[in-house]
N, C-alpha and C positions, 0 to 999 in steps of 0.2 A: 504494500500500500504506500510507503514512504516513497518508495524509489518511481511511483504512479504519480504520487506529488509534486516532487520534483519535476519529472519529463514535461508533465503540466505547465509548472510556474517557466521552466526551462521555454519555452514554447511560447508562453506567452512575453514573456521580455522579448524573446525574438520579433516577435510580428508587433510589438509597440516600435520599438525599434525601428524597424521595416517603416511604420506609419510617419514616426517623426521624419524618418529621412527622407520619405515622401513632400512631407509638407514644407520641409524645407526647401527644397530643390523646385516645388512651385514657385515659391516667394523668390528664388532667384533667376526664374525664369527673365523678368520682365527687366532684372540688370544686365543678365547676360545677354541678351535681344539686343537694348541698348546700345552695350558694349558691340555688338557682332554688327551691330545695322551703321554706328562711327565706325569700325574698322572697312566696311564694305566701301561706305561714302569717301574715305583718306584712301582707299585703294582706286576706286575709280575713277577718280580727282586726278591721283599723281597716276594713272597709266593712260588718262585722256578719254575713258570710256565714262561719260557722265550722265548719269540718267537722265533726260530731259523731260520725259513724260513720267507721271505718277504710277503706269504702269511697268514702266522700266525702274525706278524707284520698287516696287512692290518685289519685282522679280530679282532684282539683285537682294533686296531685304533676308528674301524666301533663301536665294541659292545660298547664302551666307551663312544661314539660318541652318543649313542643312549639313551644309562643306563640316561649320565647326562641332556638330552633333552627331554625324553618322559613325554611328562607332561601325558597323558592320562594311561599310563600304557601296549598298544596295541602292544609294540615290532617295532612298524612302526614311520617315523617321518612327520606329515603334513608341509606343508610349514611353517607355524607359530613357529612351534617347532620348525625346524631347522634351524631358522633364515636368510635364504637363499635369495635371491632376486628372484625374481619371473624367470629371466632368465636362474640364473642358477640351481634353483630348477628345471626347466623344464629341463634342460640340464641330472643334474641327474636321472631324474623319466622316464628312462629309456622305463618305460610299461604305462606310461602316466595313472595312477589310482590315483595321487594326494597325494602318499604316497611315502617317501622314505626307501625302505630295506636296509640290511645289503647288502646287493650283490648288491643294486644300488650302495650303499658308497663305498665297497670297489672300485667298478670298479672307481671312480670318485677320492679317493685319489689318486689310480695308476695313475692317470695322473696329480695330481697335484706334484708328487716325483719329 
């Protein structure tokens, strides 16, 4: 019964754990965007490729968005990757595949403008 208790409590610190690191990595979603959406705009500045239209702004936002999150390499970002919280990940994953695109992201900055 002891050793039942334990695996228990053992289990549940885990998946608290698991939650906090969730909630945090939401909350730094919206720094790191930031940060990745200036490093995009200083890169296309100094190589001459300047976004001119809000669309091309949207879409360098997205690829940059993606370039510094894709741990797997797949062009796509899973929820883990994109730090997202579960709600609003489903908010973005527009085709509901578990995967966020570039066209999901752009659609979802346009709304956060």
């Amino acid at each position: 019964m002891d050793l039942l208790a334990i695996s228990a409590a053992g289990l549940a610190i885990r998946e608290t754990a698991k939650l906090i690191s969730e909630f945090r990595q939401s909350r730094t979603v919206k720094r790191q965007f930031e940060s990745a959406l200036a490093k995009a705009l200083e890169n296309s500045t100094s190589t001459g490729k300047t976004a001119k239209t809000s669309k091309q702004r949207y879409d360098l936002q997205s690829s940059e968005f993606i370039r510094l999150r894709d741990v797997n390499g797949n062009g796509m970002l899973s929820r883990a990757e994109s730090g997202f919280d579960k709600t609003i990940f489903n908010r973005v994953d527009s085709n509901s595949d578990g995967q966020l695109s570039r066209d999901e992201l752009i659609a979802y900055f346009k709304t956060q403008a």
